[in-house]
Each structure stands twice: as structure tokens, then as C-alpha cells.
C-alpha positions in Angstrom: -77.1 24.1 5.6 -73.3 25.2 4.5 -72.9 27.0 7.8 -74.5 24.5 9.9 -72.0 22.0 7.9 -69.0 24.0 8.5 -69.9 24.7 11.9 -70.0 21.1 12.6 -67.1 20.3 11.3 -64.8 22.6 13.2 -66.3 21.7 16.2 -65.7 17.8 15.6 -62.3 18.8 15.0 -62.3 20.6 18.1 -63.3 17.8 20.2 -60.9 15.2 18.3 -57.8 17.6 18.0 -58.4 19.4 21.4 -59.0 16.0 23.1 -56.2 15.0 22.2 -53.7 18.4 23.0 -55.7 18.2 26.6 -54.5 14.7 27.3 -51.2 14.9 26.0 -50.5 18.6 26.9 -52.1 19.2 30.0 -53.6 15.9 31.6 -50.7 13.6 31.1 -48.1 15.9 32.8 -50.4 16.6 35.5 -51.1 13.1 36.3 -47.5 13.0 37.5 -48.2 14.0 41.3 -50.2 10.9 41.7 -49.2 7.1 42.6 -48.8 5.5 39.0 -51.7 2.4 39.7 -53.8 5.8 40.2 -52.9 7.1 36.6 -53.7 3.9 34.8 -56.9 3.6 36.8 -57.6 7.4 35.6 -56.5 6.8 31.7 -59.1 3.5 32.2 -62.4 5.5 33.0 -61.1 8.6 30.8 -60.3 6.8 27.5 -63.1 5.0 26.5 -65.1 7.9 26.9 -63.0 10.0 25.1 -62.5 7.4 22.5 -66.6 7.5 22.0 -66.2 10.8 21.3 -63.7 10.7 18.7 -65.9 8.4 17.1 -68.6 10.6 17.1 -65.8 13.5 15.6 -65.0 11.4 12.8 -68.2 9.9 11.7 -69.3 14.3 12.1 -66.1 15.0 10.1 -66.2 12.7 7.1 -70.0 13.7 6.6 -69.7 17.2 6.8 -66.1 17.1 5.0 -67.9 15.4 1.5 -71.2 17.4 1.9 -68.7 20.4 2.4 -66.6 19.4 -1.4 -69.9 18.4 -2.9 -71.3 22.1 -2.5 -68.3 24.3 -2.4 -66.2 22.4 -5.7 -68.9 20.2 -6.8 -66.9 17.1 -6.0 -63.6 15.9 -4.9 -62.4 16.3 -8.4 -63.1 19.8 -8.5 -61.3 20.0 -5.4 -57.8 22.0 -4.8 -54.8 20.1 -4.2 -54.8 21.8 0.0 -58.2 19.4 0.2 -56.8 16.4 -1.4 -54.0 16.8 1.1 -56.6 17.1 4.5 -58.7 14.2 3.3 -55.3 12.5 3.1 -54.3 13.0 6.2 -58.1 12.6 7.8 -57.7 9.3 6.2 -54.6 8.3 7.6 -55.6 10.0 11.3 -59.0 7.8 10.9 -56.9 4.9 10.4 -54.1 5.2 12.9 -57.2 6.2 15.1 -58.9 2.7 14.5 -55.7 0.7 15.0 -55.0 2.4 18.1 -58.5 1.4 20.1 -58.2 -2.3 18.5 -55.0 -2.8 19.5 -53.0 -0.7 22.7 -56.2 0.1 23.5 -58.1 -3.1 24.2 -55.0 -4.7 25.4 -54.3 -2.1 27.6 -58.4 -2.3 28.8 -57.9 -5.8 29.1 -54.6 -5.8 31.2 -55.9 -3.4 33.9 -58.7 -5.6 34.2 -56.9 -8.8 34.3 -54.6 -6.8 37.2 -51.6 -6.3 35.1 -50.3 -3.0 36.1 -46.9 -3.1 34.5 -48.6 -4.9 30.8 -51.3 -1.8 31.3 -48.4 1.0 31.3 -46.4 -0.4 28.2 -49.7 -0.5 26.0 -50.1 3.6 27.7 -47.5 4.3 26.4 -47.6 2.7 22.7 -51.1 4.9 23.0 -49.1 8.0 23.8 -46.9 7.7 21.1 -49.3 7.0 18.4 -52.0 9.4 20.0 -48.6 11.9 19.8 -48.3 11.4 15.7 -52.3 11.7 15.3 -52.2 15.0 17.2 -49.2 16.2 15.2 -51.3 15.0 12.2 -54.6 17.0 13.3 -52.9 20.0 14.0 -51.2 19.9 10.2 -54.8 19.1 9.1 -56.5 22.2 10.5 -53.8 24.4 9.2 -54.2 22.9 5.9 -57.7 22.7 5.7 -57.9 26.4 7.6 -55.2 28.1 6.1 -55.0 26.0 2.8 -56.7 28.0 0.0 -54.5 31.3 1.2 -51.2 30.0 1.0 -49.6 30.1 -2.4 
């Protein structure tokens, strides 16, 4: 059960963390060779499915993360300091993640809908900024939570 935990767990982090280096790394600059209404329209039908996902990473993530403590320290307490630090940061990715689809999210949903191209592209790009500091988060997370126990 360990492995299949650990297993799980890397490849929720996968999914979130490499959603989000695909969209901002290699997606978003390619997106540049087409008309911008065509690049809203894109982010519109690519987001929410992506954002399902994440959900799905995070819900995988927390679960595995505390059954992961629980067997290999016998609790949070037990824990080293590197795994304080990841849950930290989890917490605060899982948290900047939340804000981000309940607020640029829906109002940028919501503005495309309504027809409001130029309301859609400032709520993009409060997205990309905030989806910028969560990837820069996740990335410090996997090292930490990777790399963690070895460093000194």
C-alpha cells in the first residue's frame, strides 16, 4: 500500500506541477501565432478541464501525503522539518489554487460568455500570474519533498 501511495502521489504532482509548466512554458507561448479572440476561446475549453484535474491532484495529494507521514514517521509530529515545509507550501498552493478558480477564473468564464473579450484577457492574465507563483511554488515543493531528507 506504501508504494501504491507514493506512486500516487508523484503522479498527482505530475499532473498538477506539469499542467501547469505545459501551459505556461509551452502552450501559452505557442498560442501566440493565433488571433487573440482564438486564444481566449482556447484557455475557455482548456481550463476547466484542466482545473478538474487539479482537483483531482490535490484531493490524490493530501490523501496520500497524511497516509504517507502516518506510516513513514508515525504522524506529522514525528515528521522532519523538510515535510513541515512541503505541507506548508501544499497548503498555501491548495489555497492560492482555490482562490484562483473562484475568482479570475469564474470571472474570466463568465466574461467570455457574456462577450467581453477585453474583461476575459485582464482576468487571463491575473490567472497567469498567480498560476506563475503556484508553479514556482510546486516546483520548490517537489525538490523539497524529493530532495528534502538528503540535504543537510
Amino acid at each position: 500500500m506504501y508504494a501504491t501511495a507514493i506512486s500516487l502521489h508523484v503522479l498527482a504532482t505530475l499532473v498538477w506541477v506539469g499542467g501547469m509548466f505545459f501551459a505556461l512554458i509551452a502552450l501559452k507561448p505557442g498560442l501566440a501565432e493565433i488571433s487573440p479572440d482564438d486564444r481566449l476561446f482556447l484557455w475557455h475549453g482548456t481550463l476547466p478541464r484542466f482545473f478538474a484535474w487539479v482537483w483531482g491532484a490535490i484531493a490524490i495529494l493530501w490523501g496520500t501525503g497524511w497516509y504517507i507521514i502516518e506510516k513513514l514517521y508515525g504522524g506529522l509530529y514525528a515528521a522532519p522539518g523538510h515535510v513541515h515545509l512541503m505541507m506548508t507550501l501544499a497548503g498555501l498552493m491548495t489555497i492560492l489554487f482555490a482562490l484562483i478558480q473562484a475568482g479570475p477564473m469564474r470571472r474570466f468564464m463568465k466574461a467570455l460568455e457574456n462577450g467581453q473579450p477585453a474583461a476575459a484577457t485582464n482576468e487571463h492574465q491575473r490567472m497567469k500570474t498567480l498560476i506563475t507563483i503556484n508553479f514556482t511554488l510546486g516546483i520548490a515543493t517537489t525538490i523539497i519533498g524529493t530532495a528534502g531528507a538528503y540535504m543537510g
